[in-house]
Backbone as a printed PyTorch tensor [residue, N CA C, xyz], in Angstrom:
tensor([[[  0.8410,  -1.1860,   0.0000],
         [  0.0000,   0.0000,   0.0000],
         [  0.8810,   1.2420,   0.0000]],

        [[  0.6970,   1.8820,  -1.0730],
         [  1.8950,   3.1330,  -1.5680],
         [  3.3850,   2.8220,  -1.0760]],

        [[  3.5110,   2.1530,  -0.7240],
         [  4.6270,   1.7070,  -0.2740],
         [  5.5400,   1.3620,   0.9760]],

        [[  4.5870,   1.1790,   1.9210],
         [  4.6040,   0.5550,   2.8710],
         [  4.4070,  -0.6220,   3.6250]],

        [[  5.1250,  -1.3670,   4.1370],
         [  5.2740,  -2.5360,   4.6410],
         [  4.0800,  -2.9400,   5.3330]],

        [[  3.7250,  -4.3930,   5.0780],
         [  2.5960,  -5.1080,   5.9590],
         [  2.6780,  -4.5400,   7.7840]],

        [[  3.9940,  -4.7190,   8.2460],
         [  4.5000,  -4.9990,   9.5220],
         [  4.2960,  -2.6220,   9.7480]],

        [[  4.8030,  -1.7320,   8.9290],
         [  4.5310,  -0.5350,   8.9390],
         [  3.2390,  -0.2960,   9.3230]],

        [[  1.9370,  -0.5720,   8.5360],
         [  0.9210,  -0.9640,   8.6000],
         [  0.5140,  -0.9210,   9.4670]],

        [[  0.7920,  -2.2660,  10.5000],
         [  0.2440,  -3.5990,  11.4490],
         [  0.7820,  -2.0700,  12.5100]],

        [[  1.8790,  -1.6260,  12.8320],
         [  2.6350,  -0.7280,  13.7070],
         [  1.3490,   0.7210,  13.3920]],

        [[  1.1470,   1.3250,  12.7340],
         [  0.4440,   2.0060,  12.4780],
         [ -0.8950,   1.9790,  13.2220]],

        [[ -1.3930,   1.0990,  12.6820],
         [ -2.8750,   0.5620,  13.3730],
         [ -2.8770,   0.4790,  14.8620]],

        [[ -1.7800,  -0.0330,  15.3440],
         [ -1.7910,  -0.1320,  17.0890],
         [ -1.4290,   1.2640,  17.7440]],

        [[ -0.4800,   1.9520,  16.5350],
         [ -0.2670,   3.1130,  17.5300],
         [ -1.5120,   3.7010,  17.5790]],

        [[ -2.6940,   3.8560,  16.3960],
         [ -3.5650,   4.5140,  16.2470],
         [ -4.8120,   4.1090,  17.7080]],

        [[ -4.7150,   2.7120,  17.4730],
         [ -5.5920,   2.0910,  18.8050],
         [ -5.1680,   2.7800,  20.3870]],

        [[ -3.9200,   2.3740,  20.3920],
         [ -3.2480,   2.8010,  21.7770],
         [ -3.4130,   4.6650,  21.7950]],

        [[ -3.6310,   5.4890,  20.7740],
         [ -3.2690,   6.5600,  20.8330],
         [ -5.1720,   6.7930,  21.3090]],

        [[ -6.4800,   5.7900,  20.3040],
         [ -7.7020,   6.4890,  20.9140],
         [ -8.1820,   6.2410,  22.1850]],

        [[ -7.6720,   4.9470,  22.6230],
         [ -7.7160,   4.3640,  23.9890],
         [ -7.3390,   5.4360,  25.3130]],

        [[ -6.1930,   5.8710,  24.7010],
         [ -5.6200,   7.3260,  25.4170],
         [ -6.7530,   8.4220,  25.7500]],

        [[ -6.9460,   8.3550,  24.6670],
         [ -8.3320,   9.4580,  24.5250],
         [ -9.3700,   9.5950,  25.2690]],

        [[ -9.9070,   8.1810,  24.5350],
         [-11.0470,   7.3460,  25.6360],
         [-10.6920,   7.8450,  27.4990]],

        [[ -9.4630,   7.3650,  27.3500],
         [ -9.1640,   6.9870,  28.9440],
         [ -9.4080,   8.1430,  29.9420]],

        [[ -8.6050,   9.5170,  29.0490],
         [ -8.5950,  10.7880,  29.1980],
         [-10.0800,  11.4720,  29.4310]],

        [[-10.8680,  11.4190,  28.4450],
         [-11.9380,  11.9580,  28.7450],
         [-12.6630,  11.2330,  30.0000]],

        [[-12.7990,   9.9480,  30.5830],
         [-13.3560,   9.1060,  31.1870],
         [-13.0280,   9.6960,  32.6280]],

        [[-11.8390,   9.9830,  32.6880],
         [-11.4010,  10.6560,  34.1500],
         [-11.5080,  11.8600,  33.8810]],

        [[-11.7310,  12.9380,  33.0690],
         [-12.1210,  14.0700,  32.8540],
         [-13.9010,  14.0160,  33.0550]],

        [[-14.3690,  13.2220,  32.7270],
         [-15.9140,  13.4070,  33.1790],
         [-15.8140,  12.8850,  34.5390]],

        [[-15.4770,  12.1790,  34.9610],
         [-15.5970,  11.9690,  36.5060],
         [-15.1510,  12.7240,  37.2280]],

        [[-14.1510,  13.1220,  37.0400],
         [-13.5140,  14.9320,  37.6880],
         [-14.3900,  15.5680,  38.0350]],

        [[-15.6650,  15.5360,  36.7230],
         [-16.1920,  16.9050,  36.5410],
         [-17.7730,  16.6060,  37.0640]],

        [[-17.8100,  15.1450,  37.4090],
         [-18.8360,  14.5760,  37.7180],
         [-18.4990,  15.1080,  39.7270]],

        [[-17.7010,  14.8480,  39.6950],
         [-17.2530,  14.5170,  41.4380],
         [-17.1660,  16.4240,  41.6480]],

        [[-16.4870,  17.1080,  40.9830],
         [-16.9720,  18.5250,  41.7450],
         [-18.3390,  18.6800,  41.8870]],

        [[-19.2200,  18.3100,  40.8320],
         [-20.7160,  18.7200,  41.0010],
         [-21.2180,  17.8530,  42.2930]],

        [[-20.6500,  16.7400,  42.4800],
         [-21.5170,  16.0990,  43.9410],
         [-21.1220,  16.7020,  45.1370]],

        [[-19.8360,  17.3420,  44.9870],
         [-19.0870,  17.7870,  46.4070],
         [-20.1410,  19.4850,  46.2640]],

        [[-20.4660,  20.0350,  45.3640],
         [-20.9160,  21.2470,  45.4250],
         [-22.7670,  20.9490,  46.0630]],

        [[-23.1340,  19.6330,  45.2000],
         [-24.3060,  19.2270,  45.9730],
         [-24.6140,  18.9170,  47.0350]],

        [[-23.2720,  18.7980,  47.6890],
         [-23.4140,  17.9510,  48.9880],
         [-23.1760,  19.1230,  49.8710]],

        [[-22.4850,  20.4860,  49.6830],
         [-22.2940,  21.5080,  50.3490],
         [-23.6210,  22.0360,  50.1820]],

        [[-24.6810,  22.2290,  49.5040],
         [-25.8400,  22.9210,  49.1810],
         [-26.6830,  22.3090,  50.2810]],

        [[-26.5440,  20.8690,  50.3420],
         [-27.6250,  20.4130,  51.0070],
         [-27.2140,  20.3500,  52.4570]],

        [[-26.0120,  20.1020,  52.5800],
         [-25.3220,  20.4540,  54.5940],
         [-25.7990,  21.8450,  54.6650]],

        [[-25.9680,  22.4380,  53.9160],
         [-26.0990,  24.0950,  53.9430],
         [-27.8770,  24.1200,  54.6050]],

        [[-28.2380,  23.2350,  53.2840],
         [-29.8950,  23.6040,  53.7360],
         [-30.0470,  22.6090,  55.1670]],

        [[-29.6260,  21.5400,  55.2760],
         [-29.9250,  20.3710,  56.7640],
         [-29.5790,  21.0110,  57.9150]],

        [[-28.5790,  21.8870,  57.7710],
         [-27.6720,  22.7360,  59.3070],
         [-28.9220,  23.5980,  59.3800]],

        [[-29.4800,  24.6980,  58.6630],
         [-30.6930,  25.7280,  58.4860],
         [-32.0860,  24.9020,  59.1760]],

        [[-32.1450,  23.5380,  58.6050],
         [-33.1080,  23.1250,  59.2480],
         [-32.8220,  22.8230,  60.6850]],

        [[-32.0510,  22.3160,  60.9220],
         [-31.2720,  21.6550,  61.9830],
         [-31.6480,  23.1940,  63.3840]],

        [[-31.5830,  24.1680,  62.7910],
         [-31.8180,  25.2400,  64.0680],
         [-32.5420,  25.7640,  63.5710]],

        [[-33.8880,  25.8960,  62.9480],
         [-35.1420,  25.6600,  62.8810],
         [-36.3080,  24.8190,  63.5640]],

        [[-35.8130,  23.9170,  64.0070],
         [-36.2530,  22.7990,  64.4090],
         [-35.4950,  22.9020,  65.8600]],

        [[-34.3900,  23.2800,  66.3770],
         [-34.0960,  23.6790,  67.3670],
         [-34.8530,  24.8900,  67.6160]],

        [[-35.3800,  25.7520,  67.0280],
         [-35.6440,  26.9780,  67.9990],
         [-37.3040,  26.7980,  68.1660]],

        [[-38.1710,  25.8120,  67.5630],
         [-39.1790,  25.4620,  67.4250],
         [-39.2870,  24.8930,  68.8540]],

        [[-38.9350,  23.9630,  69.1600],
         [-38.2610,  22.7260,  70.0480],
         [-38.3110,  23.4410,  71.7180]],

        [[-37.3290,  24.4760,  71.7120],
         [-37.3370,  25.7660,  72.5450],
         [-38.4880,  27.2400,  72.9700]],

        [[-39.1750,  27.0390,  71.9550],
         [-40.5070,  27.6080,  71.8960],
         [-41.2470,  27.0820,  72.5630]],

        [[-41.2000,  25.7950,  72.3570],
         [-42.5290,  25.0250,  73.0840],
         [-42.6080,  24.9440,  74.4790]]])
């Protein structure tokens, strides 16, 4: 093929595999990165709102 070796080829094709695998791999821990800030930001939103309830429910508690 234009002038390149079977075995050139065969070398070609794997670097190409190993190079999208890379890719693959890359984005895979790039969405989970980006997955895991959004739960840590969810999880601060909602300690945020549970603490608010949390002395709400204390000053209710104290009322009575």
């Amino acid at each position: 093929m234009n002038g390149f070796t079977a075995p050139q080829i065969i070398g070609g094709l794997i670097a190409l595999l190993v190079a999208s695998y890379a890719a693959f791999f890359g984005w895979v821990v790039a969405s989970i990165s980006r997955l895991d800030r959004k739960i840590d930001a969810l999880d601060a939103k909602l300690s945020t709102r549970l603490e608010a309830l949390t002395i709400a429910v204390s000053r209710l508690e104290g009322a009575m």
